[in-house]
mmCIF file of the N, C-alpha and C atoms, coordinates in Angstrom:
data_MODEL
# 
_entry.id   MODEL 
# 
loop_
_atom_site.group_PDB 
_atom_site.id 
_atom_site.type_symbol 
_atom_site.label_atom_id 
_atom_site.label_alt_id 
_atom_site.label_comp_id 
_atom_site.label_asym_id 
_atom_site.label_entity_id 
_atom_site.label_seq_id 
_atom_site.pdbx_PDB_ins_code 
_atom_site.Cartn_x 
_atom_site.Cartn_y 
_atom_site.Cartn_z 
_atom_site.occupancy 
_atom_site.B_iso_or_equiv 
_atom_site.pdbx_formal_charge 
_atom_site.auth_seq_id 
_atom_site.auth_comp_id 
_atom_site.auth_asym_id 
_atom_site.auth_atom_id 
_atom_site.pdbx_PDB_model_num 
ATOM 1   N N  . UNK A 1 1  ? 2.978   -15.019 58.442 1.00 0.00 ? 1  UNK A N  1 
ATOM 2   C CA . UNK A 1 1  ? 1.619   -14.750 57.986 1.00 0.00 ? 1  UNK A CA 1 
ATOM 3   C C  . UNK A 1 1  ? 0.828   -14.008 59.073 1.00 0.00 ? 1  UNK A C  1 
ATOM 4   N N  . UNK A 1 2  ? 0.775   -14.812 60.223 1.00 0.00 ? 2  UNK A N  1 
ATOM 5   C CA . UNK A 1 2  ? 0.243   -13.882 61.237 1.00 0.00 ? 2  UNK A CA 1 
ATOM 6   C C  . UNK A 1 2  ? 0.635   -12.352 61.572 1.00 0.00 ? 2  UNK A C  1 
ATOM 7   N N  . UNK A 1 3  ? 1.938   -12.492 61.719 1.00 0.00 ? 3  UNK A N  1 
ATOM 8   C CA . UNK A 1 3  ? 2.320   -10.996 61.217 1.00 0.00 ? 3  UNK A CA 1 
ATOM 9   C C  . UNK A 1 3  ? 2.163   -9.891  60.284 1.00 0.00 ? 3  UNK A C  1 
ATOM 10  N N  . UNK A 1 4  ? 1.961   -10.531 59.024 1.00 0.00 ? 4  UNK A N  1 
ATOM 11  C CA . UNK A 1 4  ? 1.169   -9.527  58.014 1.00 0.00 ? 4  UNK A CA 1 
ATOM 12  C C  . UNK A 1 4  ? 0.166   -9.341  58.916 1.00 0.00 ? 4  UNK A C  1 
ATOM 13  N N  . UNK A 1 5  ? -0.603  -9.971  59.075 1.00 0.00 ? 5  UNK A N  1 
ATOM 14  C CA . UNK A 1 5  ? -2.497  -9.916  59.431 1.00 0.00 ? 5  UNK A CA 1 
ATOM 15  C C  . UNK A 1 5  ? -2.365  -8.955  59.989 1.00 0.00 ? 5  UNK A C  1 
ATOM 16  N N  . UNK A 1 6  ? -1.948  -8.967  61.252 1.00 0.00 ? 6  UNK A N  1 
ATOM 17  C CA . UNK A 1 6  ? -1.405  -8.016  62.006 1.00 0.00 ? 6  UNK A CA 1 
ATOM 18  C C  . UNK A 1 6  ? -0.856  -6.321  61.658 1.00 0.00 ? 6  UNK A C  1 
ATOM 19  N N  . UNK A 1 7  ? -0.171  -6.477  60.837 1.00 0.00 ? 7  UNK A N  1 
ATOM 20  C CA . UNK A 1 7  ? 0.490   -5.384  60.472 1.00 0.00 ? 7  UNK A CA 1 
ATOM 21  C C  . UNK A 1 7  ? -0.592  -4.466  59.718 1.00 0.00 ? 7  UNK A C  1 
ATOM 22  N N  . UNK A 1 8  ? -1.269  -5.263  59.037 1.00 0.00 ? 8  UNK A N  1 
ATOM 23  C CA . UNK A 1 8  ? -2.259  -5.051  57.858 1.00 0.00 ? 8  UNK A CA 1 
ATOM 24  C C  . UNK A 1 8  ? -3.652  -3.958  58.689 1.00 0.00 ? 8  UNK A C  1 
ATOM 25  N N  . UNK A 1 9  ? -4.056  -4.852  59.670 1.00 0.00 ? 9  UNK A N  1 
ATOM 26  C CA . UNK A 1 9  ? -5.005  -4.898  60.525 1.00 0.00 ? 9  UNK A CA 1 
ATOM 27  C C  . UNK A 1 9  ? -4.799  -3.707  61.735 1.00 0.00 ? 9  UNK A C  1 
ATOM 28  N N  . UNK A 1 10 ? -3.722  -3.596  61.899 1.00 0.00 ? 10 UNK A N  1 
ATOM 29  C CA . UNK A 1 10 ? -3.022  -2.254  62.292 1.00 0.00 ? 10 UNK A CA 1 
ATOM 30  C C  . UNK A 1 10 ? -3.110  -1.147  61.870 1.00 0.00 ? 10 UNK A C  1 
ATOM 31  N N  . UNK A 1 11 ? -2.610  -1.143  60.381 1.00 0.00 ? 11 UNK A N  1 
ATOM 32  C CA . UNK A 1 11 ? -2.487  -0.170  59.875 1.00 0.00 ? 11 UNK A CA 1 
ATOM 33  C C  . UNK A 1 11 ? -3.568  0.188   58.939 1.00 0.00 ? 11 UNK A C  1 
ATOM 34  N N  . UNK A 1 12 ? -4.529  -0.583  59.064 1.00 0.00 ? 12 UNK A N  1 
ATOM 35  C CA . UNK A 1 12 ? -5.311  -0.702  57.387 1.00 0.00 ? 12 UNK A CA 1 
ATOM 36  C C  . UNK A 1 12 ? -6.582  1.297   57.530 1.00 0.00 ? 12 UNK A C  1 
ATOM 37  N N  . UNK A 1 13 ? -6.707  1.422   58.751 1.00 0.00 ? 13 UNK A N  1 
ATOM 38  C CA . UNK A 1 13 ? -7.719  2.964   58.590 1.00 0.00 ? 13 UNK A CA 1 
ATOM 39  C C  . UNK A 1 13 ? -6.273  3.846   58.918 1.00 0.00 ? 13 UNK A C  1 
ATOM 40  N N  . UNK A 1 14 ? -4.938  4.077   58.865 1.00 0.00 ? 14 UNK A N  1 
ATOM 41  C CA . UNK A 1 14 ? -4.008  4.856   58.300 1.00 0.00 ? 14 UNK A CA 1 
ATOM 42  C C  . UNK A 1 14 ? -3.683  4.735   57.815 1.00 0.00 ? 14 UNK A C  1 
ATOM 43  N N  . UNK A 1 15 ? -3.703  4.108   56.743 1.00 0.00 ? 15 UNK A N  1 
ATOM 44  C CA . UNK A 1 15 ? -3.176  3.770   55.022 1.00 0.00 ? 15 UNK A CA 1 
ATOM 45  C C  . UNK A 1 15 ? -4.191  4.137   54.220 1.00 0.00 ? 15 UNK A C  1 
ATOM 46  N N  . UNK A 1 16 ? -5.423  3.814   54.943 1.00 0.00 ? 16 UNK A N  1 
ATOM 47  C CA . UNK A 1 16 ? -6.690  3.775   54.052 1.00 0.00 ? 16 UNK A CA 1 
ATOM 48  C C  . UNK A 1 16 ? -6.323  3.303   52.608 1.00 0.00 ? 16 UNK A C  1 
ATOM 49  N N  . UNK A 1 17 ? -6.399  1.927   52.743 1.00 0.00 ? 17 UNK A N  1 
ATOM 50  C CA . UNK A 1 17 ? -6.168  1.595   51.453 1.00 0.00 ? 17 UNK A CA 1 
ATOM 51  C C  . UNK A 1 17 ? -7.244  1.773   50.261 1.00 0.00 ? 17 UNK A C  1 
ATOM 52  N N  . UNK A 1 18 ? -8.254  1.740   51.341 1.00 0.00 ? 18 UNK A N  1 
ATOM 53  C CA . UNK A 1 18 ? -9.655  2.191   49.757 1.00 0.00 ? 18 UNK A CA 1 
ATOM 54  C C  . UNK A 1 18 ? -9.028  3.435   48.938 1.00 0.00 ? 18 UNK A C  1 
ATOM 55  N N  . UNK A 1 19 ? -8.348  4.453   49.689 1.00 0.00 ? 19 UNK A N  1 
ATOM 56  C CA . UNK A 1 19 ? -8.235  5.270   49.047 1.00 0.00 ? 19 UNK A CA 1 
ATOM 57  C C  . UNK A 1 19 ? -7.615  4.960   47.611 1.00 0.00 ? 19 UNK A C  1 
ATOM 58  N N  . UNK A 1 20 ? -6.574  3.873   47.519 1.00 0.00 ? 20 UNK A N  1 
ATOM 59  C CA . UNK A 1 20 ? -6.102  3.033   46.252 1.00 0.00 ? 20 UNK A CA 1 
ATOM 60  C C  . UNK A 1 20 ? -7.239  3.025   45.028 1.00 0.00 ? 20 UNK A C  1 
ATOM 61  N N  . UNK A 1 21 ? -8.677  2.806   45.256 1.00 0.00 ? 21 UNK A N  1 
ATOM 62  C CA . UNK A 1 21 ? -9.742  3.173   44.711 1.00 0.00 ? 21 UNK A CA 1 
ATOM 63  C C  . UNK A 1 21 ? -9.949  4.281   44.020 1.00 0.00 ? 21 UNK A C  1 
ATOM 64  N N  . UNK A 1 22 ? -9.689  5.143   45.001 1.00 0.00 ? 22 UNK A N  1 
ATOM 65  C CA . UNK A 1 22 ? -10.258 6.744   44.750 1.00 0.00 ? 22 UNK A CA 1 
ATOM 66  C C  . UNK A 1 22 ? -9.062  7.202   43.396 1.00 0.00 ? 22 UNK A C  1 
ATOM 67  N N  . UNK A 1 23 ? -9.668  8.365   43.138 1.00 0.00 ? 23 UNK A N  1 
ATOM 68  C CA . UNK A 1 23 ? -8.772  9.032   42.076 1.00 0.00 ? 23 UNK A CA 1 
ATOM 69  C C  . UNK A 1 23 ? -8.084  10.813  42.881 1.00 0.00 ? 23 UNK A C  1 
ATOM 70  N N  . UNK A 1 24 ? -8.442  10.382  44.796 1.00 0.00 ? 24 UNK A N  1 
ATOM 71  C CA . UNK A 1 24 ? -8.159  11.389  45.272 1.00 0.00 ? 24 UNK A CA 1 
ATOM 72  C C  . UNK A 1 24 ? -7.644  11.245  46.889 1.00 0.00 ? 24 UNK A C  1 
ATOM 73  N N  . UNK A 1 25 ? -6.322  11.154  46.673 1.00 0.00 ? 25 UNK A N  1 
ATOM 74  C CA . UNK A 1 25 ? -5.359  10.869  47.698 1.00 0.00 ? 25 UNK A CA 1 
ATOM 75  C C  . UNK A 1 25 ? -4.335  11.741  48.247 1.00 0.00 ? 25 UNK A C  1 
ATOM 76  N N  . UNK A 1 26 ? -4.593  12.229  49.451 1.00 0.00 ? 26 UNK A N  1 
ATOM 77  C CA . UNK A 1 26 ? -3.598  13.396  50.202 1.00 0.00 ? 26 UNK A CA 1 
ATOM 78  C C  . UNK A 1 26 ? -2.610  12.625  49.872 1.00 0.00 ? 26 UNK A C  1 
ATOM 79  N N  . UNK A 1 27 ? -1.670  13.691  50.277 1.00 0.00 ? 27 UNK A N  1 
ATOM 80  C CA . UNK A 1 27 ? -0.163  13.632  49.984 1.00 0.00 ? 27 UNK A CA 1 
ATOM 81  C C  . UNK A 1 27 ? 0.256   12.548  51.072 1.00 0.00 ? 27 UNK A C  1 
ATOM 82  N N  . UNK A 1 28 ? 0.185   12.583  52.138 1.00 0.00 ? 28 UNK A N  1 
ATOM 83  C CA . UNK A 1 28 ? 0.420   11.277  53.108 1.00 0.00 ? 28 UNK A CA 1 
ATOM 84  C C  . UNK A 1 28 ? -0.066  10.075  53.287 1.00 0.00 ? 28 UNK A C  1 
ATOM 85  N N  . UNK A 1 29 ? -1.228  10.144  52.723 1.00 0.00 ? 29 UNK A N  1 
ATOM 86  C CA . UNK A 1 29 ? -1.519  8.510   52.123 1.00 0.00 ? 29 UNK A CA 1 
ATOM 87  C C  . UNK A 1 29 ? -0.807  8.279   51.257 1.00 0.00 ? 29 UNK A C  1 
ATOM 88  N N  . UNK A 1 30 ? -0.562  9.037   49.938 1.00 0.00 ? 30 UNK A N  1 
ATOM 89  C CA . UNK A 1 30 ? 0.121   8.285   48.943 1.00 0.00 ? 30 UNK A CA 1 
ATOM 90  C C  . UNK A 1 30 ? 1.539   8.253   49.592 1.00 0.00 ? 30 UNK A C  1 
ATOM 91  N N  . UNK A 1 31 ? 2.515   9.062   50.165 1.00 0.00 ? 31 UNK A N  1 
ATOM 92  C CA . UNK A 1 31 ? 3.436   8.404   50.374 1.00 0.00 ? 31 UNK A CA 1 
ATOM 93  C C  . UNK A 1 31 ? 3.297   7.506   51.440 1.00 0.00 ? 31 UNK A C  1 
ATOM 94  N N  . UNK A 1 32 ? 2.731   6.686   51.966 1.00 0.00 ? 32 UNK A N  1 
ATOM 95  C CA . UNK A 1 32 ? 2.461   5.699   52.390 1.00 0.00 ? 32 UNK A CA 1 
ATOM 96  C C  . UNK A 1 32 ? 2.611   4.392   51.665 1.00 0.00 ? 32 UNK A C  1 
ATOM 97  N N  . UNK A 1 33 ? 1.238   4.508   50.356 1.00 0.00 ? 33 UNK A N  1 
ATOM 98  C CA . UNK A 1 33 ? 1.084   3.677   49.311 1.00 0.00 ? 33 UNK A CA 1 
ATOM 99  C C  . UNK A 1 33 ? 2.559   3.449   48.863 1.00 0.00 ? 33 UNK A C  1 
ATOM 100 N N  . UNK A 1 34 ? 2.852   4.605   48.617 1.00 0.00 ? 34 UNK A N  1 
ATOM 101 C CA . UNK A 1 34 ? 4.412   4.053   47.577 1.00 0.00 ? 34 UNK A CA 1 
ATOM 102 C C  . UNK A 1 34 ? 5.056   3.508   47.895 1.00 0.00 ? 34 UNK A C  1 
ATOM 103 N N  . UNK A 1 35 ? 5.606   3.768   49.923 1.00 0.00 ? 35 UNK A N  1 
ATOM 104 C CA . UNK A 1 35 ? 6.214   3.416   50.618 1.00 0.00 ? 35 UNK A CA 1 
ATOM 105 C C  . UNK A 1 35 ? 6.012   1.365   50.103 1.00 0.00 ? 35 UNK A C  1 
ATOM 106 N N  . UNK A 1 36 ? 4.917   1.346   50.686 1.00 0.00 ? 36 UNK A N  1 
ATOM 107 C CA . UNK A 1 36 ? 4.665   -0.314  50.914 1.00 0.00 ? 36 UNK A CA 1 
ATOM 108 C C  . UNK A 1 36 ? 4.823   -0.614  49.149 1.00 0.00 ? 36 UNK A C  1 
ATOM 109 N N  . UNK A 1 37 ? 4.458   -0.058  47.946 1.00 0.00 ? 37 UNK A N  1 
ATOM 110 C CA . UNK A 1 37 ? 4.587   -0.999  46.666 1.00 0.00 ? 37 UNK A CA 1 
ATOM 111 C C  . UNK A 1 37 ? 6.133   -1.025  46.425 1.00 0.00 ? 37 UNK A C  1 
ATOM 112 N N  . UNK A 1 38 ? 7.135   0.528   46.795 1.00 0.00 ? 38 UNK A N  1 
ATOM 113 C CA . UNK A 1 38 ? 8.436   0.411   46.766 1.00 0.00 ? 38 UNK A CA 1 
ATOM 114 C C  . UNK A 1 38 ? 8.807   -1.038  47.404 1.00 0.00 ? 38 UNK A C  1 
ATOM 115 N N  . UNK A 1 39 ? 8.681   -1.178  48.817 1.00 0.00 ? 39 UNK A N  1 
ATOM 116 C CA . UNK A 1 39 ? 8.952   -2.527  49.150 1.00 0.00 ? 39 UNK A CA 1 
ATOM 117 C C  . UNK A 1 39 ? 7.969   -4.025  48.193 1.00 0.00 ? 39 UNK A C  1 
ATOM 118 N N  . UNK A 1 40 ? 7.339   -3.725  48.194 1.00 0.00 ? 40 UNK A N  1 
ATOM 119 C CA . UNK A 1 40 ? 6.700   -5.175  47.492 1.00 0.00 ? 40 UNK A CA 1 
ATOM 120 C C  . UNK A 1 40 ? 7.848   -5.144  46.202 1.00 0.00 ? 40 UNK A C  1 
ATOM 121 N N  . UNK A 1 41 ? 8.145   -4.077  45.329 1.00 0.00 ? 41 UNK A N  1 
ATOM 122 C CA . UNK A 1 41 ? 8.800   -4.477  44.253 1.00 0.00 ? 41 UNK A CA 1 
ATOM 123 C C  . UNK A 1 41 ? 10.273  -4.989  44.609 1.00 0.00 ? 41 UNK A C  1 
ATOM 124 N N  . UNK A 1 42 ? 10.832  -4.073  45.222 1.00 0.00 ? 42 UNK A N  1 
ATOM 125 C CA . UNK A 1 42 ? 12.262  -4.443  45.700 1.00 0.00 ? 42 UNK A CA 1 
ATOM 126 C C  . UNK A 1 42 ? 12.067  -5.898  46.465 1.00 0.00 ? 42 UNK A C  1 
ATOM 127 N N  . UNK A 1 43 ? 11.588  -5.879  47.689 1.00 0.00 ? 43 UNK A N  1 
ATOM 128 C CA . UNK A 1 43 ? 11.827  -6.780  48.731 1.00 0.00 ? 43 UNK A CA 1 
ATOM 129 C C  . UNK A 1 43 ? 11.191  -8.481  48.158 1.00 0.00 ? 43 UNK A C  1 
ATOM 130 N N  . UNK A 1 44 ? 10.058  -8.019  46.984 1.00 0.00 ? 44 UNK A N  1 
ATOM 131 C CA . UNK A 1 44 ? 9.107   -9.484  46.529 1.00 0.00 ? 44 UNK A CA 1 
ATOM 132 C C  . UNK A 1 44 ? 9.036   -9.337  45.154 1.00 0.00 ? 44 UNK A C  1 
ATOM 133 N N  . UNK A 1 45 ? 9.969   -8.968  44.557 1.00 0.00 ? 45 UNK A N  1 
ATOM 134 C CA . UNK A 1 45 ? 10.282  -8.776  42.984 1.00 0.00 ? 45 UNK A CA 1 
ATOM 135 C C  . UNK A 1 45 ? 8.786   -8.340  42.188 1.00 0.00 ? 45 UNK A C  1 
ATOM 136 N N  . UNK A 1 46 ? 7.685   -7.553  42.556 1.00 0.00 ? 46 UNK A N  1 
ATOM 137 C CA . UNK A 1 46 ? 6.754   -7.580  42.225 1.00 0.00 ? 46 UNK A CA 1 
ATOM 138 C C  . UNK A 1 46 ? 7.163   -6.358  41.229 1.00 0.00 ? 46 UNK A C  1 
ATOM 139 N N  . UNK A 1 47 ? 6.222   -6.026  40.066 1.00 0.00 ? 47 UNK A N  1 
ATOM 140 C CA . UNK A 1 47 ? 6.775   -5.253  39.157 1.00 0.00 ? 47 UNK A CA 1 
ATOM 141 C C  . UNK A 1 47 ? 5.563   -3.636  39.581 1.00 0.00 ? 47 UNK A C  1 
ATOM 142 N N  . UNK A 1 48 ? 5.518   -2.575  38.492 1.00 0.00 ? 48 UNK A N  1 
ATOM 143 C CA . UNK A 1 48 ? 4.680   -1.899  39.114 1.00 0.00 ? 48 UNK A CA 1 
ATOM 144 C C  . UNK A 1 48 ? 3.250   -1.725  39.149 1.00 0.00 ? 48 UNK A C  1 
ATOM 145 N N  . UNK A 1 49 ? 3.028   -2.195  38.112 1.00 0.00 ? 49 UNK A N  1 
ATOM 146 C CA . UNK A 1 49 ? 1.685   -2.617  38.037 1.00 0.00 ? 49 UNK A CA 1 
ATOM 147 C C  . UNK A 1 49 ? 1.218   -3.696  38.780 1.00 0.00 ? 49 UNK A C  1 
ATOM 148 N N  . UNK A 1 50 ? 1.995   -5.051  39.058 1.00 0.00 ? 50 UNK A N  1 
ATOM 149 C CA . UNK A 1 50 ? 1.142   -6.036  39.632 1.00 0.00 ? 50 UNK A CA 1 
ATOM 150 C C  . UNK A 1 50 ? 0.975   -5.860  41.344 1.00 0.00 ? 50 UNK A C  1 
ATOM 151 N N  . UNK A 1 51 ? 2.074   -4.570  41.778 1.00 0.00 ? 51 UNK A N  1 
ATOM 152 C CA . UNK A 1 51 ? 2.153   -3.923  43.121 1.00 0.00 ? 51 UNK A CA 1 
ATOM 153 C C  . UNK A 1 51 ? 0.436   -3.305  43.305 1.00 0.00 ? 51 UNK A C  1 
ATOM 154 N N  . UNK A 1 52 ? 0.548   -2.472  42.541 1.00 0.00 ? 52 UNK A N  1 
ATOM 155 C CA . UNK A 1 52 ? -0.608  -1.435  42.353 1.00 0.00 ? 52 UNK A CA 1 
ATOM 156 C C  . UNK A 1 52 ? -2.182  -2.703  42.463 1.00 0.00 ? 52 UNK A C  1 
ATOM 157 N N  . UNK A 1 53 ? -2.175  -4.077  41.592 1.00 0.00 ? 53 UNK A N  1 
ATOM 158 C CA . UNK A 1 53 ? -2.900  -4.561  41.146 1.00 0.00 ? 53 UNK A CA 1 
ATOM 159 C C  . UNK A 1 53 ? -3.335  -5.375  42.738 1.00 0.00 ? 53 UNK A C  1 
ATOM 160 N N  . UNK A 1 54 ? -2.100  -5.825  43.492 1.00 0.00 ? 54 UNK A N  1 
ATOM 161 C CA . UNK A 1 54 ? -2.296  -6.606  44.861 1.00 0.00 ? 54 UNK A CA 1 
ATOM 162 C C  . UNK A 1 54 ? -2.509  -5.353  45.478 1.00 0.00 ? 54 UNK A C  1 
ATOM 163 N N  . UNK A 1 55 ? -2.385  -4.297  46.046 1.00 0.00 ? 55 UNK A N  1 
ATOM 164 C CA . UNK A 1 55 ? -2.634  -2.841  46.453 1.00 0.00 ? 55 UNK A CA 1 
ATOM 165 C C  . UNK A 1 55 ? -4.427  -2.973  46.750 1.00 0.00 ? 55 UNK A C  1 
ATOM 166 N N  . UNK A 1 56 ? -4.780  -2.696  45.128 1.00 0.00 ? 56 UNK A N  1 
ATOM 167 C CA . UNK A 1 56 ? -6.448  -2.451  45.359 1.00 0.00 ? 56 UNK A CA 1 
ATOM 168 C C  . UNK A 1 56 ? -7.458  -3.521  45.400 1.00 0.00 ? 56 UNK A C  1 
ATOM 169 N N  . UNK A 1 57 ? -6.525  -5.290  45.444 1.00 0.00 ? 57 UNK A N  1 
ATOM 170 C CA . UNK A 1 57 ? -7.448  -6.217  45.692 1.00 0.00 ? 57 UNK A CA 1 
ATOM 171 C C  . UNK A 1 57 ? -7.512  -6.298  47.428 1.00 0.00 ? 57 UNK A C  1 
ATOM 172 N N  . UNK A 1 58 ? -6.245  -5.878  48.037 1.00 0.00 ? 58 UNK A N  1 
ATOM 173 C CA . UNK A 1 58 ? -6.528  -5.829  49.138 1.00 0.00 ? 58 UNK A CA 1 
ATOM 174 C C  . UNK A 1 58 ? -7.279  -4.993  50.019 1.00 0.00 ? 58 UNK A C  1 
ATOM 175 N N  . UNK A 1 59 ? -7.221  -3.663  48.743 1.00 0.00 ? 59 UNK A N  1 
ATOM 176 C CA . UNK A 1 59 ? -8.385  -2.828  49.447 1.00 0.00 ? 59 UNK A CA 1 
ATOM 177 C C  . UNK A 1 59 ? -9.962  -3.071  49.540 1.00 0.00 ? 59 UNK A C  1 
ATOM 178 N N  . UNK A 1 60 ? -9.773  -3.614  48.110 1.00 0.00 ? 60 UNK A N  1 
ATOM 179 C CA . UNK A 1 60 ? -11.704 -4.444  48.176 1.00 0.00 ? 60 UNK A CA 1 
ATOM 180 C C  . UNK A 1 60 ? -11.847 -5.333  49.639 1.00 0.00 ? 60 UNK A C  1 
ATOM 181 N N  . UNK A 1 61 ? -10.878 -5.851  49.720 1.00 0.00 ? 61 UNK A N  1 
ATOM 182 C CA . UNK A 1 61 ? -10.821 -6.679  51.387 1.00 0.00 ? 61 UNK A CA 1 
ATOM 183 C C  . UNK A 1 61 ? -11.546 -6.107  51.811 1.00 0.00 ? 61 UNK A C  1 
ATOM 184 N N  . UNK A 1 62 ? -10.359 -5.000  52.158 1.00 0.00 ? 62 UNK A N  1 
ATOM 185 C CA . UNK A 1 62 ? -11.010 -4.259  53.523 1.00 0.00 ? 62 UNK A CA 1 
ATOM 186 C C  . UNK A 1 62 ? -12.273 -3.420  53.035 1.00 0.00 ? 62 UNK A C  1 
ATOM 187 N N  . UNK A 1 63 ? -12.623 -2.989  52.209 1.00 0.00 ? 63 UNK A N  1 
ATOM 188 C CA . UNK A 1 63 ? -13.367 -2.537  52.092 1.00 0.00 ? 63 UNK A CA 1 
ATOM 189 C C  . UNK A 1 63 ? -14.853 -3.186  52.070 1.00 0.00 ? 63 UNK A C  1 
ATOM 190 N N  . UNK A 1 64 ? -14.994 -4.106  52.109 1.00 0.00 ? 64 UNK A N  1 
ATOM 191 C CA . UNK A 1 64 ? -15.942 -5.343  52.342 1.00 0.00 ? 64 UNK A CA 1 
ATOM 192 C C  . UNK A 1 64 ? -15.463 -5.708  53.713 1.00 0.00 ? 64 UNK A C  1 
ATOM 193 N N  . UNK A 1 65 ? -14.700 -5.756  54.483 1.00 0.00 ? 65 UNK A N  1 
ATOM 194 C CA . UNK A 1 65 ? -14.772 -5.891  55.534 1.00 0.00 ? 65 UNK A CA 1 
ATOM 195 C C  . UNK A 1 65 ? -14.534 -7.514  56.078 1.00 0.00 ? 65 UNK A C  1 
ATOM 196 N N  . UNK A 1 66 ? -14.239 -8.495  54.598 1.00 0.00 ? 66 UNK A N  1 
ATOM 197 C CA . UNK A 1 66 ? -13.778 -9.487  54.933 1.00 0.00 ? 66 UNK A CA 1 
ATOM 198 C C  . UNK A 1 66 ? -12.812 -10.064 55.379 1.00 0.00 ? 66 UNK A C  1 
ATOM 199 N N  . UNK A 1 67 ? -11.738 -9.160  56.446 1.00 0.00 ? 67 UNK A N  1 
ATOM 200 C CA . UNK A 1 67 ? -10.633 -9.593  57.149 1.00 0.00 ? 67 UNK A CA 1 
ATOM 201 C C  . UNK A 1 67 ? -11.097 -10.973 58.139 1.00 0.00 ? 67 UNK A C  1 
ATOM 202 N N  . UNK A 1 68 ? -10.306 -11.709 58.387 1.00 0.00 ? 68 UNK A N  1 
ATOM 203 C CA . UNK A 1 68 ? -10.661 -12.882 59.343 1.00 0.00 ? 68 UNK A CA 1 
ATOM 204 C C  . UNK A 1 68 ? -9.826  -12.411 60.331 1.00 0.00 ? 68 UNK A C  1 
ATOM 205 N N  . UNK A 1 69 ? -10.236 -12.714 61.591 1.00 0.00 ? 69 UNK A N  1 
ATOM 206 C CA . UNK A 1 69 ? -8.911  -12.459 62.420 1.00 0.00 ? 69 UNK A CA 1 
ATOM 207 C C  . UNK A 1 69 ? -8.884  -14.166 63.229 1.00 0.00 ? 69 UNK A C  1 
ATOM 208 N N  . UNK A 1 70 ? -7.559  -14.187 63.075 1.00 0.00 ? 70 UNK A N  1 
ATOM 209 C CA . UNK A 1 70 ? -7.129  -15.873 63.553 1.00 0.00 ? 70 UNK A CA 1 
ATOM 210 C C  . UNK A 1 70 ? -6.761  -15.413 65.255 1.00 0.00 ? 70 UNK A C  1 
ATOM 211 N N  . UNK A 1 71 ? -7.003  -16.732 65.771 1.00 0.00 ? 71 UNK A N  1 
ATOM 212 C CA . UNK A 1 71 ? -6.934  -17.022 67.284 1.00 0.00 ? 71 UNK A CA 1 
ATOM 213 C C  . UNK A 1 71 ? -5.739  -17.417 67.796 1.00 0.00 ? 71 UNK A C  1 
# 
């Protein structure tokens, strides 16, 4: 878990996940995006829509800015 946080928290303004929001995404964000839902489906049996669906709740996260960071 800490490791997601991490990973997340790392990467979250080069993924720009808000962009998941937008209806306008360079070519290297989205292969980014795909990158990580390809793994959520394969690696966490997630299908493609409910990838896409955990995708832009995590972007409201960040986009609200409610990350916690643990000690």
């Amino acid at each position: 878990k800490a490791l997601e946080l991490k990973l997340f928290e790392d990467q979250k303004d080069t993924i720009k996940l808000t962009s998941l929001v937008s209806n306008i995404v360079d070519r290297s964000t989205q292969e980014k995006i795909d990158i990580v839902k390809s793994r959520m489906i394969k690696n966490y049996g997630y299908c493609e829509i409910c990838s896409t669906d955990v995708l832009n709740y995590v972007a409201s996260i960040f986009a609200r800015g409610d990350v916690k960071k643990r000690g």
